[in-house]
N, C-alpha and C positions, 0 to 999 in steps of 0.2 A: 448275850445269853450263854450260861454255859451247857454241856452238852455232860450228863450223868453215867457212868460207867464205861465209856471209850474205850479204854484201855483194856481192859476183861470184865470178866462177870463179878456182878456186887450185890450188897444184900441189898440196897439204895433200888437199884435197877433193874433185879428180883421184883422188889415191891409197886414198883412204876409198871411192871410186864402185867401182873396179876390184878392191880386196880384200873390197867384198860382192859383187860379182856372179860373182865365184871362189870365196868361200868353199862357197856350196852345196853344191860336187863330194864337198869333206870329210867324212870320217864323223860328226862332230858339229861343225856351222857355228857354232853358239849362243854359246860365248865369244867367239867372232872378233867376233858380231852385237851380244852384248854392251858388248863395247869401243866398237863403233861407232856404237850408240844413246849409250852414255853421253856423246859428244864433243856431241850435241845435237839434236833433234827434224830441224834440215834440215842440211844438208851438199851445201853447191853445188860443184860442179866441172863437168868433160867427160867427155861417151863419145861417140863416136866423130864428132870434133871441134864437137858439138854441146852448151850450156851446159847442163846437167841439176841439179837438187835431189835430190837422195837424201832419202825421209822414213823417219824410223825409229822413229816408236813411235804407236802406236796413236792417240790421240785424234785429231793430227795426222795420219794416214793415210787414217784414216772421213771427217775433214773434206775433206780432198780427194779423195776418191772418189765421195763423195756432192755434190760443189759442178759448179753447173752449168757451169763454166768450165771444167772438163777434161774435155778429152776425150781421143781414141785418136789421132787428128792423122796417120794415117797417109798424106794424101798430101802433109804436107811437115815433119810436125814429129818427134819424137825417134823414132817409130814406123816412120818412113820407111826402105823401103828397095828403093833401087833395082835394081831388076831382077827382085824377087820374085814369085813368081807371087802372086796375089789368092786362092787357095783353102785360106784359115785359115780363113774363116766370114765370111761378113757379117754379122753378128751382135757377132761380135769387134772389128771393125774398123769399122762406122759410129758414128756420131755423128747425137743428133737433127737434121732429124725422120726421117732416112733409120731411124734405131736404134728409135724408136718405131714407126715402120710395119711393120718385119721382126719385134719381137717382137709384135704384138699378131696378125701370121699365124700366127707359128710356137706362139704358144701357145693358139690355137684346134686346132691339133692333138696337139699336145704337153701333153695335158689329165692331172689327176690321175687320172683314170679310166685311161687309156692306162697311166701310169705303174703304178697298182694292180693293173692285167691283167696284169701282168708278177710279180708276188709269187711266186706257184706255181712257173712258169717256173725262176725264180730259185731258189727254195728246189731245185728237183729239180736244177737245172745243180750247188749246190755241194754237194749229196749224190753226185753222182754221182762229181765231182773226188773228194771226199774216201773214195770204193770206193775207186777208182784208188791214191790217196795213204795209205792202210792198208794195202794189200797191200805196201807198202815198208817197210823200215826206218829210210829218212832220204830225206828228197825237197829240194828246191829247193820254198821255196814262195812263190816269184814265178813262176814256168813250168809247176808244178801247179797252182796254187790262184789267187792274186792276178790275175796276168793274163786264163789263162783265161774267170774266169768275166764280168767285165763286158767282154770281147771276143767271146764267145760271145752274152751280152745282147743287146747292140748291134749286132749284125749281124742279129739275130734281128728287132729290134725295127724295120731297117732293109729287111728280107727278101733279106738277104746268103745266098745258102746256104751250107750249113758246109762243101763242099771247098774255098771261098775265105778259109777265118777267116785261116789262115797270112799268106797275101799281105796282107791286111789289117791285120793286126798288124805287118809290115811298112812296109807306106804309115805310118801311125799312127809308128812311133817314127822315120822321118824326117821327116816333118808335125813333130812335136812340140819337133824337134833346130833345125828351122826357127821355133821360135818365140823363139829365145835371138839377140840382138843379131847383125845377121848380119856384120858385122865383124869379130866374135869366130869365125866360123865359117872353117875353111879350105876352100882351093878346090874340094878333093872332096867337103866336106859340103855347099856350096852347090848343086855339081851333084846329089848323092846329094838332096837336097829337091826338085829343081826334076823328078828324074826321075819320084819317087815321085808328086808331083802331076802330070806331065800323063798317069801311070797311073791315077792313081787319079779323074781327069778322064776317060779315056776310057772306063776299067768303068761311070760312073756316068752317061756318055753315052747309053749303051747301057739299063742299069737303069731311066733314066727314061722311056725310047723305051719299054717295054715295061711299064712302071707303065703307062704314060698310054693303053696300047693294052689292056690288061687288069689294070684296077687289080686288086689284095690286100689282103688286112688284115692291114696295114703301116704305119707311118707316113709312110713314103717314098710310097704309094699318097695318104695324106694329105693330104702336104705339095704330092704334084704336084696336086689336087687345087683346093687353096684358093683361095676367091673371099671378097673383101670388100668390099662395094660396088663390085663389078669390077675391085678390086687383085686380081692373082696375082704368084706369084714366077714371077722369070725364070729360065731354065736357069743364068743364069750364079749367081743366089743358092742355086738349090736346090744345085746344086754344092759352094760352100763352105760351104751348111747342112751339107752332109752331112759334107764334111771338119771341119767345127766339134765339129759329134757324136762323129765317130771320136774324134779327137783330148780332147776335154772327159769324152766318154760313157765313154773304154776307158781311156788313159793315165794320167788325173788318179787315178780309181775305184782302179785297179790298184795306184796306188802307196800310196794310203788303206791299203787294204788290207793290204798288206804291211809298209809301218811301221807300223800299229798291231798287228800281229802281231809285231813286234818290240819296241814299246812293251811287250808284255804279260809278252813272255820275259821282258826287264829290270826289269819292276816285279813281280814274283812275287805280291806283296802285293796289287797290285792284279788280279790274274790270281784271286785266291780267292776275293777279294771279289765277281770277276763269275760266276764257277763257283758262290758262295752264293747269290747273289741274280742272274739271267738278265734283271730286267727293269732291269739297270742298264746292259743294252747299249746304248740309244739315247744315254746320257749318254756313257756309253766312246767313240762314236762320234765325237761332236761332242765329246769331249777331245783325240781323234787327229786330228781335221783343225784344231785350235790348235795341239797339241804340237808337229806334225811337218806342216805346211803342204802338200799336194801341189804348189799354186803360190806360189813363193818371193816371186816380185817380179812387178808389171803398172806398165805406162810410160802415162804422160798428158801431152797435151802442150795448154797454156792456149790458149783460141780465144778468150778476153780478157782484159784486166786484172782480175786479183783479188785481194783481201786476204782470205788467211785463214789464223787463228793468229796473227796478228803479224807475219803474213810477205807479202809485196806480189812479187806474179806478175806478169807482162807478157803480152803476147799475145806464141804462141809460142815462150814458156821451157816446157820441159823437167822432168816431176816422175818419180824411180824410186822406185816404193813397196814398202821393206820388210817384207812380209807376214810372211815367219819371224820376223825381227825384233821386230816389232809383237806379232804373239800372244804373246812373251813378253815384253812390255811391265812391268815391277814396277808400275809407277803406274797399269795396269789390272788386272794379275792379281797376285792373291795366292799368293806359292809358285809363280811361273811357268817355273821351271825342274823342277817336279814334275807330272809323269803321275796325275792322280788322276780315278780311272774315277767317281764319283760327283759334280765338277764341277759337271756340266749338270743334277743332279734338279731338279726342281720347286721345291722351295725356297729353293733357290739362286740368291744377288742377283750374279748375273756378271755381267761384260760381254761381249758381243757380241764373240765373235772376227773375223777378216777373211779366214778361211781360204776362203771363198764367196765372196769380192765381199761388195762394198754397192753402194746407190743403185742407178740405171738397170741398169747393167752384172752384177746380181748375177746368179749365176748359175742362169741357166734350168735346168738339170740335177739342180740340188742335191737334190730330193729324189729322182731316181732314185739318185744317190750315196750317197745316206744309206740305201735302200731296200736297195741292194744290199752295203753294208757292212756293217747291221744283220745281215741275214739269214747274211751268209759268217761274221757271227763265234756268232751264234744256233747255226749247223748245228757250227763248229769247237767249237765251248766242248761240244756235248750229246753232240758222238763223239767226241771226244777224253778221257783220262784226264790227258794229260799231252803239251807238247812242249815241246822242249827248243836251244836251237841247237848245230848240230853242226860251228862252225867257230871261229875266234880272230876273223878280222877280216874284215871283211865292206866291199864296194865299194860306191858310187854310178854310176849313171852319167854319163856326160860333159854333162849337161844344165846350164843355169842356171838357166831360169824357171821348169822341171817340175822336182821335185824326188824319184827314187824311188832302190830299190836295183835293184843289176845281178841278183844274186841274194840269196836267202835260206836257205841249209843245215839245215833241219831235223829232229830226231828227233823221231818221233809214237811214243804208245801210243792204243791203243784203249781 
């Protein structure tokens, strides 16, 4: 195979940057992504008149995500963007030793205990959705089910009370709109982001004033909390901690959720297979976040020269990695265009999908994600008898880097 624009930027390679980071929107991207992997592991061109690599298959993706020469580069490289407010997460957005000092606070709070505390919680939140969603005949189950319950979590887990979830769930899907190239975004979506954060700035203004005056048990009580050798976060980290969460903890979880609930319609076979055997949920899980990626693509930008792969970076070029892409890699996965809920067993010699991150950056969440996926298909597969989709064609939303459905039409039996 050969490999499209290597050498510098081209208009060829240009047009390969812009037909992946469009393709997402569509209701199955995967040939499009197909096509574009086959042309070759990098593909240089521009976005937004800066020189970028597109990588599109896995070996090649892990290596750069995990190489210490890339980073997020947000204050001057592919990441950059002017004018944007700073409350994506600092977490998101540093590079060591700033990235190692935020995680090694935030995951003194953010313990697996914390995480385990929450099991119950969880299990009872998505029995309750699924009262609700029986007493119907067909539901939306991105706005009964999928959404709800890790926005509820997370808010929970935040000490949000619940007559704010709505608004919340609001901030979160423009936070989220605001992570996609903001060149690509028009003039009203930029203001509609810049609005949502300095609300969602000022609610948590206020939440931490009153954490800090009588802490809860909370992680937000936590977080305001943390001393490490007399490191604490500053207002302005706890801030985009907290937007980090919203947006990682509810949005990402949400859309899991929901395309693997539509993986399951579509593969019947493998919808029985989990109905016979319940303990091959964990595997199912970690099949739906390879299949159907909740984050598409993540941008890095070289803070030196690097060689790797065969391929020779500069300080300050430009890498887009595609994660949909890559999980269905042939030269990593076997049948990667098939859904198969037994994957991940134990015995099984896989490779390591990219659906979480790797290296530094992987994602601190993941196993609340997995906790709360597990459980929402645990509770759907043991109440349900049967569901079915109750529409022809079904939307995405306008996102690039998030990847979910707008809605999901379902018919349930009990």
């Amino acid at each position: 195979m050969t490999t499209v624009g290597v050498a510098g930027t081209s208009e060829e390679g240009t047009a390969a940057i812009m037909e992946a980071v469009t393709a997402t929107r569509l209701p199955d991207p995967y040939p499009r992504y197909r096509q574009i992997r086959e042309r070759g592991a990098f593909i240089t061109g521009e976005i937004g008149g800066r020189s970028a690599t597109l990588v599109t298959r896995l070996a090649e993706a892990s290596a750069v995500l995990s190489h210490s020469a890339a980073g997020h580069g947000f204050s001057d490289g592919i990441n950059y963007r002017a004018g944007m407010r700073d409350g994506l997460g600092s977490l998101l957005r540093a590079d060591p030793p700033d990235h190692t000092r935020l995680r090694r606070l935030v995951g003194r709070a953010f313990t697996p205990a914390v995480i385990e505390s929450l099991a119950a919680e969880v299990t009872s939140l998505a029995n309750e959705l699924l009262d609700e969603a029986l007493e119907r005949a067909e539901i939306d189950a991105v706005t009964a089910f999928a959404r709800p319950l890790p926005l509820r979590t997370i808010c929970r887990l935040l000490g949000v009370p619940a007559a704010d979830e709505e608004e919340f769930g609001g901030w979160a899907d423009a936070l989220t709109r605001g992570l996609d190239p903001y060149y690509l975004l028009t003039e009203e979506e930029q203001a509609t982001c810049h609005r949502a954060g300095k609300a969602f700035d000022a609610y948590f203004v206020d939440l931490i004033a009153r954490r800090r005056a009588a802490p809860q048990d909370d992680l937000l009580s936590r977080l305001v909390a943390l001393h490490d050798d007399g490191d604490v976060l500053s207002e302005r980290e706890l801030l985009e901690l907290c937007a980090l969460l919203l947006v990682a903890g509810y949005e990402t979880t949400a859309n899991l959720i929901a395309s693997g609930v539509l993986a399951l319609v579509r593969n019947p076979d493998q919808l029985a297979a989990l109905r016979a055997d319940p303990g091959l949920v964990g595997s199912a899980v970690e099949e739906m976040i390879r299949y159907e990626a909740p984050v598409q693509f993540v941008a890095r930008t070289f803070l030196t020269d690097a060689e790797i792969a065969g391929r020779s970076f500069a300080r300050g070029d430009g890498a887009i990695l595609m994660l949909g892409a890559a999980n269905r890699d042939p030269e990593a996965f076997e049948d990667p265009d098939r859904f198969l809920a037994a994957r991940y067993t134990g015995s099984a010699r896989t490779r390591r999908h990219l659906g979480l991150g790797v290296g530094i950056h992987y994602c601190l969440g993941a196993p609340l994600a997995r906790m709360e996926a597990e459980i929402a298909f645990r509770v759907l597969l043991s109440r349900t008898r049967s569901f079915a989709l109750a529409a022809e064609t079904l939307a995405y939303r306008p996102q690039i880097v998030v990847r979910g459905l707008s809605e999901l039409p379902l018919r349930l039996s009990a």
